[in-house]
C-alpha positions as CSV (number, residue, x, y, z in Angstrom):
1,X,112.0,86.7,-7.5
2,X,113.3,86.9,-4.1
3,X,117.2,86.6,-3.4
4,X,118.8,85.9,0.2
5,X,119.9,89.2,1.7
6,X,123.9,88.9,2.8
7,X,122.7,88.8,6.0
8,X,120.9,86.1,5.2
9,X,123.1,84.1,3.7
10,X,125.9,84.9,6.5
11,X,123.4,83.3,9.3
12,X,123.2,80.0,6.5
13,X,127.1,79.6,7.2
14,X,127.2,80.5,10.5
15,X,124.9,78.0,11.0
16,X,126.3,75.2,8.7
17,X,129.2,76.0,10.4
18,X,127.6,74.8,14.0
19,X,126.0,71.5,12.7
20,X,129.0,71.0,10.6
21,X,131.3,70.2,13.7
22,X,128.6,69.3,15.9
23,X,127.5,66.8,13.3
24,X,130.9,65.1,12.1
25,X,131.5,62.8,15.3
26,X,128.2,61.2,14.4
27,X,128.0,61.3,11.3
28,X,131.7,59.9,10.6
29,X,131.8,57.6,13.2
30,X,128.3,56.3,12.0
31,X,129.5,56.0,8.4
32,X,132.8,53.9,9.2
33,X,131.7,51.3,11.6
34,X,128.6,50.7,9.9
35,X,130.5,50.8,6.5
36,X,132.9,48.6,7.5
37,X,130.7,46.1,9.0
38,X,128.9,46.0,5.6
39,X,132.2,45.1,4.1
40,X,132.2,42.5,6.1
41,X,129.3,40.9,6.5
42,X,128.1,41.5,3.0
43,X,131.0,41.8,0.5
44,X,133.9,40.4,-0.7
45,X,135.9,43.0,0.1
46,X,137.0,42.2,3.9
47,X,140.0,43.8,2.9
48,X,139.9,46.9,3.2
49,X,138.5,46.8,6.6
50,X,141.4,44.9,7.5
51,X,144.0,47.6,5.9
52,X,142.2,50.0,7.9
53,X,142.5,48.4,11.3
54,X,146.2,47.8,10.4
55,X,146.7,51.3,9.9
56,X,144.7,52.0,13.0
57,X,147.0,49.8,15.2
58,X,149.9,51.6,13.4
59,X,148.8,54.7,14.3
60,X,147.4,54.5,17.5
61,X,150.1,56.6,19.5
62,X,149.9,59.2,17.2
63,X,147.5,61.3,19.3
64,X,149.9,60.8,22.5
65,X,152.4,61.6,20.4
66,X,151.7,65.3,19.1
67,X,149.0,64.2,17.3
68,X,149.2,65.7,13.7
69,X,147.9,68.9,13.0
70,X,147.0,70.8,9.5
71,X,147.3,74.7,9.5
72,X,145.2,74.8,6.7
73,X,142.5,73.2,8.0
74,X,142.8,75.4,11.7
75,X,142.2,78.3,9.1
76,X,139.5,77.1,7.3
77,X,137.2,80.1,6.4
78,X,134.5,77.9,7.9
79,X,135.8,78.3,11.5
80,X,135.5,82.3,10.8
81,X,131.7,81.7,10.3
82,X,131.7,79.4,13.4
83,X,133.2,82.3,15.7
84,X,131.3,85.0,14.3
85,X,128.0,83.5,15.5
86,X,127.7,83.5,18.8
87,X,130.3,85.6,18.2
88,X,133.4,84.3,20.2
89,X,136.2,86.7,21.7
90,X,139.4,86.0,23.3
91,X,141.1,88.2,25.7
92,X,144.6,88.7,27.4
93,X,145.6,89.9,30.8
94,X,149.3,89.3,30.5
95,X,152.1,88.6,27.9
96,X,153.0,84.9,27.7
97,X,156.6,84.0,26.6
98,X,156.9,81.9,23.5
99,X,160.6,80.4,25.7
100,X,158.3,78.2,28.3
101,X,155.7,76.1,27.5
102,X,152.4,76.3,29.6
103,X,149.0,74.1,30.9
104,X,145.9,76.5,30.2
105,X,142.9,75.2,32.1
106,X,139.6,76.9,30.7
107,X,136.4,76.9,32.3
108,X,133.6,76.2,32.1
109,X,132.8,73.3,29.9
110,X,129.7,74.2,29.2
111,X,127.6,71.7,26.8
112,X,129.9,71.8,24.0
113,X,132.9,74.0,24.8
114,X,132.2,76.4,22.3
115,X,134.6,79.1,23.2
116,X,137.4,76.2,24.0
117,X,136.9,74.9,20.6
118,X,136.9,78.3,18.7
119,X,139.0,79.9,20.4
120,X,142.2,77.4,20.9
121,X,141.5,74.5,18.0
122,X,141.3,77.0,15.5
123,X,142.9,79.8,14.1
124,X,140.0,82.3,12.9
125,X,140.0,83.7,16.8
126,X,142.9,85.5,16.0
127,X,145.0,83.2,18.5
128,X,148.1,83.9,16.8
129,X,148.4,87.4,16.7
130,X,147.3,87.5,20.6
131,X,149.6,84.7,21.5
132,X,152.8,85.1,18.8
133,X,155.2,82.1,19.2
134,X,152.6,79.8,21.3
135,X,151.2,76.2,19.6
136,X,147.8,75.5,21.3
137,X,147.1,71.7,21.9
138,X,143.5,71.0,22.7
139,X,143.5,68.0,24.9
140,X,140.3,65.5,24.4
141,X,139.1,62.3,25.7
142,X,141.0,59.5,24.0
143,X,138.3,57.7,22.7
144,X,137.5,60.4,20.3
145,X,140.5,58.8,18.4
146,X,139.8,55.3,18.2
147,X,137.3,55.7,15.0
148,X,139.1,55.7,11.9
149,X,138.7,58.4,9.8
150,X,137.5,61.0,13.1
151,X,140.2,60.5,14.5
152,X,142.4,62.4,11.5
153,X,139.7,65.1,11.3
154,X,140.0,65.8,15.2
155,X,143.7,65.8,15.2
156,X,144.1,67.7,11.7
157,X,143.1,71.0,14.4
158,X,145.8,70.3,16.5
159,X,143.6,68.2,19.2
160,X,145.8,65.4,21.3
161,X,144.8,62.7,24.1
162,X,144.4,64.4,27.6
163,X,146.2,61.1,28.7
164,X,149.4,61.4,31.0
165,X,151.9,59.8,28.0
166,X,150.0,62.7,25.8
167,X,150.8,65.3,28.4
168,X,154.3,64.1,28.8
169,X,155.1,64.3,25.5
170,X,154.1,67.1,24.7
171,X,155.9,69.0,27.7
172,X,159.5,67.2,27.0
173,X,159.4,66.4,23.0
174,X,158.1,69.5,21.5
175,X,160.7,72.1,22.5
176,X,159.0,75.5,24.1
177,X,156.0,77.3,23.0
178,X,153.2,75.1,23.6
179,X,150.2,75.6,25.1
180,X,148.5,72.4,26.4
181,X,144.5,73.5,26.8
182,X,142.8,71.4,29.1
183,X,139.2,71.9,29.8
184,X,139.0,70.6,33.6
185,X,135.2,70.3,34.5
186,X,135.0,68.0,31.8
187,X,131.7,66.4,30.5
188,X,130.7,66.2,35.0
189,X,130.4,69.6,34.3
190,X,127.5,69.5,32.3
191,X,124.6,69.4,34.4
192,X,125.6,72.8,35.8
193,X,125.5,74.6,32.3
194,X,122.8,76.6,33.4
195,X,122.1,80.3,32.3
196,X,123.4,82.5,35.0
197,X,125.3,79.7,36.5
198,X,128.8,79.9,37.7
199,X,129.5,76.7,39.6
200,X,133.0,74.2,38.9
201,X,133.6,70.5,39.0
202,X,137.2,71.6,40.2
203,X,137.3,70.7,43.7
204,X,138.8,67.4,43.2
205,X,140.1,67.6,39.8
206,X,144.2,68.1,40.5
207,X,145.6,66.3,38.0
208,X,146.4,68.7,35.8
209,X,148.2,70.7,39.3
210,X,149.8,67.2,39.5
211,X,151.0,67.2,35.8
212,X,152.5,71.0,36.0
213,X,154.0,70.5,38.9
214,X,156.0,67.4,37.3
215,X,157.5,69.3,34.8
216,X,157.5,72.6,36.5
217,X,155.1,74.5,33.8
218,X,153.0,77.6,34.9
219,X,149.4,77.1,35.0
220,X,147.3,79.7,33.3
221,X,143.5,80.2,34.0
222,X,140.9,81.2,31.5
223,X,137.1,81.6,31.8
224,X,134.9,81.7,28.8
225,X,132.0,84.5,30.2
226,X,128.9,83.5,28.7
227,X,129.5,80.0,28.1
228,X,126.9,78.3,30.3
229,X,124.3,81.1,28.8
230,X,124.5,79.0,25.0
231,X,121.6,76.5,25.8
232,X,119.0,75.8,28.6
233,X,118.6,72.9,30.5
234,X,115.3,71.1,32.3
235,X,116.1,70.0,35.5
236,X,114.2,66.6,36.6
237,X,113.0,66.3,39.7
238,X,115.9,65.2,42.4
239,X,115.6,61.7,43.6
240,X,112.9,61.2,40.4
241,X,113.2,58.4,38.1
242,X,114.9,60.5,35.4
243,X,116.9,62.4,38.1
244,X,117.8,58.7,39.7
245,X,118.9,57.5,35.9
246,X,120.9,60.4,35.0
247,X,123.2,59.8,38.1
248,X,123.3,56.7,37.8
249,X,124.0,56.8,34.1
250,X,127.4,59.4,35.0
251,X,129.1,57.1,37.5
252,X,128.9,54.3,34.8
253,X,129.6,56.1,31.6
254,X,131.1,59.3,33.0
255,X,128.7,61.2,31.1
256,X,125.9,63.6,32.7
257,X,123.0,63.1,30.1
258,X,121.3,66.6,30.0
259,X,118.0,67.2,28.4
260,X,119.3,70.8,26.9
261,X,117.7,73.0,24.8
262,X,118.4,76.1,22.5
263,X,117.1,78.4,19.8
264,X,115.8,77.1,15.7
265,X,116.0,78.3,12.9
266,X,113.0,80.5,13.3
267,X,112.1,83.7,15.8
268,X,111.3,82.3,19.4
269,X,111.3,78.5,18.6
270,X,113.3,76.1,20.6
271,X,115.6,73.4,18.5
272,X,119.3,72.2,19.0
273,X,121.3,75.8,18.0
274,X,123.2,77.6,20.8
275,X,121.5,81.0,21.7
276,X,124.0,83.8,19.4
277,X,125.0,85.0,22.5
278,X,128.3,86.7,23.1
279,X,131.1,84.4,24.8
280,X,134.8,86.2,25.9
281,X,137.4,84.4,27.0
282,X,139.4,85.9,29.8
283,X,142.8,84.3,30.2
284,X,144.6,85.1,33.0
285,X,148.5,85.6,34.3
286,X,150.1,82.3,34.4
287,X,150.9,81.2,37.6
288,X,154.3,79.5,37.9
289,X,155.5,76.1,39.5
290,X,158.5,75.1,40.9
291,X,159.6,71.5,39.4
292,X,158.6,68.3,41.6
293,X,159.0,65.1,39.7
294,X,157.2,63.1,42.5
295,X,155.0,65.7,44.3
296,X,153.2,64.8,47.5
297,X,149.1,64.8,47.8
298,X,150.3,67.9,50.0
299,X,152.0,69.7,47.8
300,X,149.5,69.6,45.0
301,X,146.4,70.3,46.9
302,X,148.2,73.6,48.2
303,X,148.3,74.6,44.4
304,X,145.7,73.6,43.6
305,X,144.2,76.0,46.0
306,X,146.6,78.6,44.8
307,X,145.1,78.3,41.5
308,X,141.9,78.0,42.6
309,X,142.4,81.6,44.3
310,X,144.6,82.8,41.0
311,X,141.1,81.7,39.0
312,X,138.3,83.4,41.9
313,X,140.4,86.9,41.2
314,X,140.2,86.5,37.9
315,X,136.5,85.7,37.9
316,X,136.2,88.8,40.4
317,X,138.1,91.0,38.1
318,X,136.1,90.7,34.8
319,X,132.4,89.3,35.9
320,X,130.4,92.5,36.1
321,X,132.0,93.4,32.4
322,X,129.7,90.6,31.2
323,X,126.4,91.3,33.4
324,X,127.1,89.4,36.2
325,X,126.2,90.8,39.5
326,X,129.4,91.8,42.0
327,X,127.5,89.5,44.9
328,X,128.0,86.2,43.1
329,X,130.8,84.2,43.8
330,X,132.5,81.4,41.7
331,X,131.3,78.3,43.3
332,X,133.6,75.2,43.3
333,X,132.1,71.5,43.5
């Protein structure tokens, strides 16, 4: 009889450990609101769907408000499976003081923002011993936390609204020490997370510039080398039907709806998996801010284009590490 070999059996977690998290928004989500309106629409027991949105409404600052992290779930020994199978890497340039607290902006997004994920909302990337003294808060879109339920299971990793209250709080009620991750690009960035590609929705995106300068936090940039090379993508025709949907689709939803594509579970088929390719993290030297409560639209775009330049070096510095050629050039949209 034939047993799995450990190798085998350590791609089975690695891979649980994708679908697990890629999985749970749907699958949660899913179960609660059509669970609930089973309750009510075919039981007795309205109740409890009642208690639920009253503990809902109670709660509903929570993730502007620190949100409410568990270390023992940031170091569940599933995340370690998670990061080992692309695998994921973060990487330093300089020592960051645990007496200031900081806005790291991380690019790209990517499809999923793998490395952002593994890297800052759990603990199996070995964040702490690279950053002693720093509490990472991953900043999301705020809807993530209006389903019951999901909402405690994004937060338990440390995860917070990107909303300005959020960012606010976090920056004047927390003490020093924390590291507010924002992913910039955001889902825009999408339907440039093509292999090879190095091009940024960043051009108009200041409001995190806005937000450091506000309470005179450094900004730190990080890019995740590799990130866009997880998945492929098939590009519609431009001005095409589907082409002419997708657009039209982002401006009303905000959401760039990609027909991507990775590996399976077998040797050169296609399915839903990210290709196990390598992704390293480079964060940079954080670039300080004088304080401006009120800054101008002056004032912020020049630095914005100081980070912008602080983020092209640091692009510069480390691209042909990871097989990218010295001629190409970090391109800002």
């Amino acid at each position: 009889m034939l047993l799995p070999s450990k190798k085998d059996l350590k791609t089975a977690m690695e891979v649980f450990a994708l679908f697990q998290w890629a999985l749970s928004a749907f699958v949660i989500a899913s179960t609660v609101l059509l669970g609930n309106l089973y309750l009510l629409v075919f039981t007795q027991y309205w109740p409890v769907t009642v208690l639920i949105l009253t503990w809902l409404a109670f709660d509903w600052k929570t993730p502007e408000r620190g949100g409410r992290r568990f270390t023992c779930v940031r170091k569940w020994r599933l995340w370690k499976h998670y990061c080992n199978y692309f695998p994921l890497k973060l990487l330093k340039t300089h020592d960051i003081s645990p007496s200031h607290n900081y806005i790291l902006a991380c690019h790209p997004h990517g499809l999923m923002s793998h490395a952002c994920f593994g890297n800052f909302a759990t603990d199996n990337a070995d964040f702490t011993k690279i950053f002693p003294g720093i509490t990472p808060y991953v900043l999301t879109l705020g809807a993530f936390f209006w389903v019951p339920f999901l909402r405690e299971y994004i937060m338990s990793t440390g995860a917070c609204s990107v909303s300005q209250s959020s960012m606010d709080f976090l920056l004047t009620q927390k003490g020093t020490g924390n590291m507010l991750v924002v992913v910039v690009g955001g889902l825009a960035e999408c339907r440039y997370s093509l292999p090879g590609s190095s091009t940024l929705v960043l051009k108009n995106r200041c409001g995190f510039v806005r937000m450091a300068l506000r309470h005179g936090v450094a900004l730190i940039p990080a890019y995740a080398f590799g990130e866009t090379d997880l998945y492929n993508q098939h590009i519609f025709t431009p001005g095409g039907f589907v082409n002419r949907f997708q657009k039209w689709f982002q401006r009303v939803v905000h959401i760039y709806p990609c027909a991507f594509y990775g590996r399976g579970f077998t040797k050169n088929s296609w399915g839903l998996l990210p290709y196990a390719q390598p992704v390293t993290t480079i964060v940079g030297e954080p670039l300080p801010l004088p304080k401006i409560e009120n800054p101008s639209k002056d004032i912020v775009a020049k630095y914005h284009a100081l980070y912008i330049e602080a983020l092209r070096k640091l692009f510069d510095q480390h691209k042909t590490k990871f097989g990218i050629s010295e001629t190409q050039e970090l391109v800002v949209v």
